[in-house]
N, C-alpha and C positions, 0 to 999 in steps of 0.2 A: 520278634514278638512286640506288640502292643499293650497298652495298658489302660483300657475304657477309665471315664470317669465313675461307672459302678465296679470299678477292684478287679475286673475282671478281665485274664490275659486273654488274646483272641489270637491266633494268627490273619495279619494281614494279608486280605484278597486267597484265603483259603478255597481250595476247589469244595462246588456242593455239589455234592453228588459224584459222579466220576471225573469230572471236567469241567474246568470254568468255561461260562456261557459262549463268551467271545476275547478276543485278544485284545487288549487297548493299543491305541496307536503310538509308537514310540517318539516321541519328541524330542530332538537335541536340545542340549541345553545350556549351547551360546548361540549369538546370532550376530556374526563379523558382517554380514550385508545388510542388518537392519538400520533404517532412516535413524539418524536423529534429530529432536528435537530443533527445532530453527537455534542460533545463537541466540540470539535475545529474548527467546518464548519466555526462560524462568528469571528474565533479569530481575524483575520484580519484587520474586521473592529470596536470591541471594541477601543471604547475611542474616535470615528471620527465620525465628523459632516459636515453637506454642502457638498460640492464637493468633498471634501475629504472621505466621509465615501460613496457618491456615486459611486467614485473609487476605491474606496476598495468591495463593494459589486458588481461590474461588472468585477472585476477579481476573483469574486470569485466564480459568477457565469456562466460565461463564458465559450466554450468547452464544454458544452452538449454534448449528445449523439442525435443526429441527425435522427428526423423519415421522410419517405417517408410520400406525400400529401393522398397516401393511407393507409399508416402507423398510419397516424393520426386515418383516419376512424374504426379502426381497434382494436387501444388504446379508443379510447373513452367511449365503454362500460365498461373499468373499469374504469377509471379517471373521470367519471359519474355517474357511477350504483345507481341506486335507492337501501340503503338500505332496504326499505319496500317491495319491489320489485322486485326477480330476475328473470335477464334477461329482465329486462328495464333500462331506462337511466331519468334523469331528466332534462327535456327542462333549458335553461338559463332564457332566457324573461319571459316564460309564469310558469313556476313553475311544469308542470306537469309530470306525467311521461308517456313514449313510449318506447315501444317493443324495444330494440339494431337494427333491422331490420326494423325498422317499418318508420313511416313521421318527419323524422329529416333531417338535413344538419348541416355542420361545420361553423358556424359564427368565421368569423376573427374579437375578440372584438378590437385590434387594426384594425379600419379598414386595409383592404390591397394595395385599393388606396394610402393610407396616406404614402409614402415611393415610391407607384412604385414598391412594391417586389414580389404580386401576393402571388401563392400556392411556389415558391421557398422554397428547406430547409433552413432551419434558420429562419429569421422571418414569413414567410410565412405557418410554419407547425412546429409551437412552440404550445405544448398543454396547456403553462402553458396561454395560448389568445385562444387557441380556444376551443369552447363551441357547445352542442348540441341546436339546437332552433329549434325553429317551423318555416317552411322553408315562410312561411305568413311576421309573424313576423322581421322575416330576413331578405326577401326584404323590409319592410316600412324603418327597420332601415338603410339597404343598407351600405352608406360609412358618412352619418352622424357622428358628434364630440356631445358631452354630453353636457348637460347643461337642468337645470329643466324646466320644462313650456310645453304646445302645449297643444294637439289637445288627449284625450284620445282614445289607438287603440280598436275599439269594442272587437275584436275578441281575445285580449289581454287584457285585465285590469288589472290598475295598472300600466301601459308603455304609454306613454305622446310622440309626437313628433310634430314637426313640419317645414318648410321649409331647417332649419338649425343647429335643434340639437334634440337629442335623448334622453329622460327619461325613466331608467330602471325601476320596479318594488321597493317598496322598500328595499324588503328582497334579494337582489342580485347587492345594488348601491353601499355597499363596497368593495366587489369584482369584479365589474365594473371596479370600482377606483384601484383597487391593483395589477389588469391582465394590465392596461394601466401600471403603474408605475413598474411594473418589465419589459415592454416590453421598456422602455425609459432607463433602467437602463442596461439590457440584451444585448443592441446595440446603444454601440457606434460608430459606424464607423468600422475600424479594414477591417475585408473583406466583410464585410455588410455596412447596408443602418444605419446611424444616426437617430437618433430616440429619440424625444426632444417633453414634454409637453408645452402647451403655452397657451394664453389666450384667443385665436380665435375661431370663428368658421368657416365653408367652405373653411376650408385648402387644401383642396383637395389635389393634387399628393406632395405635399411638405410633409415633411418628419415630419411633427409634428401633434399633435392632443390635443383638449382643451376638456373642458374647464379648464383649471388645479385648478382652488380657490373651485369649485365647485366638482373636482373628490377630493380632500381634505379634503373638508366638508363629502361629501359621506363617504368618508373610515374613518372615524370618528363618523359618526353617523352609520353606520351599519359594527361594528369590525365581526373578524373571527366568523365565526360558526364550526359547526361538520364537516357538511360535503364538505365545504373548505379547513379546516383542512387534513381534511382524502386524500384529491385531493391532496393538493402538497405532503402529502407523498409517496401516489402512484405513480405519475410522477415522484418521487426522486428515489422510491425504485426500481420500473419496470420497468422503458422509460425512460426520461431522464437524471437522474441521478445530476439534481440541482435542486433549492429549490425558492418558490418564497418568498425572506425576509422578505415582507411585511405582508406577513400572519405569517411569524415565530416571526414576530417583527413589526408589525404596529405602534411603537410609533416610527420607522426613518422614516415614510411618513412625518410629521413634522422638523423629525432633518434634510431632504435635502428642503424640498418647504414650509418650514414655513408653513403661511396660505395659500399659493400661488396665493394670489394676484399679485407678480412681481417674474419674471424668470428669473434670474442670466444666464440662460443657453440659451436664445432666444439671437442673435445680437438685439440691439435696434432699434427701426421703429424710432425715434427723436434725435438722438446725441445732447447730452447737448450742445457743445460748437462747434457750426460747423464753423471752420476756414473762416477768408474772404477773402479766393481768390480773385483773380480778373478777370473777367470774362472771359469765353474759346469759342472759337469758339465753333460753333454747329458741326462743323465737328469731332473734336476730344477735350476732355476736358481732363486736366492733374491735378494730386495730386500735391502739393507745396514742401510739404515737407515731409520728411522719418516719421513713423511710428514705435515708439518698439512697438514690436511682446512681450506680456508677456504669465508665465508659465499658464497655465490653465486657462487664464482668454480672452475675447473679446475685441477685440481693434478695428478702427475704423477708414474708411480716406473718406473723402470725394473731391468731387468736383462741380465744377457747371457750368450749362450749362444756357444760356442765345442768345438768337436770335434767336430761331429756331422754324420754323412755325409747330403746329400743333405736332403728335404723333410721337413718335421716331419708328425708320426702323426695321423689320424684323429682319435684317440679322446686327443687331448692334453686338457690341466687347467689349469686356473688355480685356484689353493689363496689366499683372499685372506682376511684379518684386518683389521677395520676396527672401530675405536672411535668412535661415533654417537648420539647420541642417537634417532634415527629415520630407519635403512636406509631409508626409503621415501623420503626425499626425496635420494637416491644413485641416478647413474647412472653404468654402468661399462663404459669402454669397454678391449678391446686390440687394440695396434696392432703389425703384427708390422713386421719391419725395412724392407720396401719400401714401407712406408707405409698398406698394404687396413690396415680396420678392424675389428673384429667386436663387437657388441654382447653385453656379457654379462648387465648388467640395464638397465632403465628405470626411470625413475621410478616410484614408485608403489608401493601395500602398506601396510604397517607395521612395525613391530616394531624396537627398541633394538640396536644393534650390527648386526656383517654378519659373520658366519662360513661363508664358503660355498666350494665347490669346483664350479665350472663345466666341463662336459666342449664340449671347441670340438674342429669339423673345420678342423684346419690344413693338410689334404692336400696343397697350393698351395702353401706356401710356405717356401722355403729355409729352415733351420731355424740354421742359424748368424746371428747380428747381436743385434742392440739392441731387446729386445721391452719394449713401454709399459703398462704400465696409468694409464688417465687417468679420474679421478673425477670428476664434477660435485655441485657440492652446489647446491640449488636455494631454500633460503632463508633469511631470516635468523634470527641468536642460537642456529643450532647447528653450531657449530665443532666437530672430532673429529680422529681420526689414521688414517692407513692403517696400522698398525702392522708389516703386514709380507703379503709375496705371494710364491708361486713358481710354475713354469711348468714341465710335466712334459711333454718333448716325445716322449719315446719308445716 
């Protein structure tokens, strides 16, 4: 028996009807002929933990070989093939196998909303995320984020959803968990979109995807298989030519997100110690005082707004002053009082200093409270100051 996240016991992969749809395909689960990894691919990041051994394995993964949205289609009967099978492929969701030609489609297991990046190269048509499925299957799960519980899909058994988050099968929820976690680690910023696990769900166009305590558990309770294995070596040896760590090494899913309950790497939705300014007009609210900008770490300035009737405007501002040696390795988020986020940059660019004025729709949200800007700086020996931000609601 199982036990959903709404209380409710289910048995797993129960027949609907008289008989389940189709058989999934059985997979062993060693693989004594799989490639390993070059000797010195991880040298890099031996001996590093947390954020550190994160940076270290996203430079080492980084600069792929890069396939076309059709390239993809194209790669997948081998990054797929049904050992038992040739000249099929093995669906993700549903376990089964089809013809290479036959009723599939590319599932982007990061979803592709989550970013805004679409089929684009880079995240968009990374094989080591996208997966053959059953195109049924595909649409329920849509742009859904993870997390156990719902509603069992007939036509699938064994895959759970419902309003808010998506449950894989269980012989495919650590590799659920390890295609999200090499896609968070794959991009950071740089010339792409940022890409950060978190604990939400209905993240929608924001660049992160949850549930992360739960993709942790998953890729723990269902470690690498064969023909996992066999996947990232194909994508190493014939396409793109890096490696997903997690499967070459699933005990650093741990050394960066712990149990991941809490994300070092999320700006925080509650600032411990929010400064008590003193009140700003509704027209424009101002930061008190400077802010150090630290190495790889989130920092945090707030202000507040007080008088102002009702939802804040459209066509609001964020006017922010930041002393940098290199804006591009800044990322800026704000956080309005109820906690929603809005990205205002990513990673990525060039250039010395940040003098910018961002126009955000805040139409949503009560315009009175404690509004955040939260900075990321993403690497070492360039320390700076937020020196000052205001927030133009009206």
């Amino acid at each position: 028996m199982r036990l959903t996240k709404k209380g409710i016991a289910v048995a797993a992969g129960a027949a609907m009807g008289a008989a389940l749809l189709f058989s999934p395909v059985a997979v062993a689960s060693d693989n004594p002929d799989a490639l390993d990894a070059p000797a010195d691919y991880y040298s890099d990041a031996e001996g590093k933990t947390g954020d550190e051994l994160k940076t270290a394995l996203h430079n080492i993964i980084k600069g792929h070989d890069e396939l076309s949205y059709d390239g993809v289609k194209d790669a997948i009967p081998s990054t797929d093939a049904d050992p038992n099978n040739d000249g099929n492929v093995i669906l993700l969701y549903t376990g089964d196998s089809r013809p290479d030609g036959g009723d599939w489609n590319r599932e982007h297991v990061w979803a592709k909303s989550h970013g805004d990046f679409g089929t684009a190269m880079g995240p968009g048509t990374d094989l080591h995320h996208l997966r053959p499925a059953d195109p049924r299957t595909n649409s329920t799960r849509s742009n859904l984020d993870f997390d156990n519980g719902g509603e069992e899909i007939e036509y699938a058994p064994g895959n759970f959803y419902d309003s808010d988050s998506f449950e894989p099968r269980d012989e495919v929820k650590g590799d659920v968990a390890r295609m999200v976690m090499y896609m968070a680690v794959r991009y950071e910023g740089d010339q792409y979109v940022d890409l950060e696990l978190n604990e939400k769900l209905e993240n929608g166009k924001n660049p992160f995807h949850g549930k992360q305590s739960v993709l942790v558990e998953w890729s723990e309770q269902d470690p690498p298989d064969e023909f996992e294995k066999t996947r990232n070596d194909v994508i190493y040896e014939d396409f793109q030519h890096n490696r997903n760590p997690f499967i070459d090494h699933p005990e650093w899913v741990k050394e960066i997100w712990g149990d991941g309950a809490e994300n070092p790497e999320d700006p925080p939705e509650d600032p411990e110690d929010p400064p008590t300014d003193p009140p700003a007009e509704c027209e424009e609210a101002k930061s008190s005082e400077p802010v150090d900008i630290v190495d790889n770490e989130i920092v945090t300035s707030d202000v507040k707004v007080e008088g102002c009737e009702g939802t804040a405007s459209a066509s609001s501002t964020a006017s922010v002053e930041i002393t940098h040696p290199d804006q591009g390795e800044l990322s800026l988020y704000l956080y309005a009082p109820d906690g929603t986020y809005y990205v205002l940059q990513g990673s990525g660019g060039s250039g010395e200093n940040l003098s910018e004025t961002y126009t955000v729709d805040l139409s949503d949200e009560e315009a009175n409270g404690t509004w955040t800007l939260s900075v990321k700086d993403y690497a070492d020996g360039n320390t700076g100051t937020i020196d000052s931000w205001s927030l133009a609601l009206a």
